[in-house]
C-alpha positions in Angstrom: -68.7 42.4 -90.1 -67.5 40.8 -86.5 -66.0 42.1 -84.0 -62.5 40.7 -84.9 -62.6 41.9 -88.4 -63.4 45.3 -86.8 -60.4 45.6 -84.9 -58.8 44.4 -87.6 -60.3 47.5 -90.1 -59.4 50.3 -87.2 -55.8 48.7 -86.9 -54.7 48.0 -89.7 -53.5 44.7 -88.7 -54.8 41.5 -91.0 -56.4 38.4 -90.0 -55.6 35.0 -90.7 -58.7 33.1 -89.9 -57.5 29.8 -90.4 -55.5 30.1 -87.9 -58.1 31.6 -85.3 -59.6 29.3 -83.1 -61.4 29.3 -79.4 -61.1 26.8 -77.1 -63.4 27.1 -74.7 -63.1 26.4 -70.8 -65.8 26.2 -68.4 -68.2 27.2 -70.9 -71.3 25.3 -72.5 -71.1 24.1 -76.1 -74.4 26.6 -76.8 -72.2 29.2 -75.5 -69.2 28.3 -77.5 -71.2 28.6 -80.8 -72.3 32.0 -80.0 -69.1 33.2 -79.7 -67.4 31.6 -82.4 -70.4 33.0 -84.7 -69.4 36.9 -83.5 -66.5 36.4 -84.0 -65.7 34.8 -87.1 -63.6 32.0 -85.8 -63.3 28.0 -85.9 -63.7 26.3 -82.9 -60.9 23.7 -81.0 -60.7 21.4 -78.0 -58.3 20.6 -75.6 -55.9 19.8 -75.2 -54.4 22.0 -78.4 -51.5 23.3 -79.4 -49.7 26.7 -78.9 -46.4 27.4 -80.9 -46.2 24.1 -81.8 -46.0 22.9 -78.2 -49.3 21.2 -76.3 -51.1 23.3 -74.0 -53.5 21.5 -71.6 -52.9 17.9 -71.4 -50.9 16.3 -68.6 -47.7 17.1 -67.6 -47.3 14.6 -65.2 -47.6 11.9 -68.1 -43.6 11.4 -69.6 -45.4 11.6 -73.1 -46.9 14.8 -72.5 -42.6 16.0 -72.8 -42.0 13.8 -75.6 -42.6 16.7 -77.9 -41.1 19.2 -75.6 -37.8 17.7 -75.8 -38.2 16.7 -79.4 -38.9 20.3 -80.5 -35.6 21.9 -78.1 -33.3 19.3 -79.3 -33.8 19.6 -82.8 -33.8 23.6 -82.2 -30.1 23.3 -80.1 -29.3 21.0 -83.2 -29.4 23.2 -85.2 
C-alpha cells in the first residue's frame, strides 16, 4: 500500500489512478521516479493540462488562448 491509497483507506474517499499524475518541476528524473513509485501514480510533462485548460506553456504565444477562448465560447453557447 502507498501513501495515496492510505489516505484514501482513512478517508473514505476513492482513487482514480488514471487520472493521477505528477509533473515534476525543478526536480531530477531519478527523483521523479521515486516519487511516482510511493505513490502509485503515472508521471506527465509540461506543459499539461488542468480542467481541460493548459497549464504551463506560453501565454504570451496567441495559440496558447486558442483553447481558452474555444472552451468559454462554446460554454456561453450553450
Amino acid at each position: 500500500m502507498n501513501v495515496v491509497e492510505g489516505f484514501c483507506l482513512v478517508s473514505g474517499l476513492r482513487l482514480n489512478k488514471e487520472k493521477c499524475m505528477l509533473a515534476s518541476v525543478n526536480i531530477g528524473k531519478e527523483s521523479a521516479q521515486i516519487l511516482v513509485n510511493a505513490l502509485g501514480c503515472l508521471i506527465s510533462s509540461w506543459p499539461l493540462k488542468y480542467l481541460g485548460l493548459p497549464l504551463g506553456g506560453e501565454p504570451s504565444l496567441k495559440d496558447f488562448w486558442a483553447l481558452v477562448l474555444e472552451k468559454l465560447t462554446r460554454r456561453l453557447e450553450g
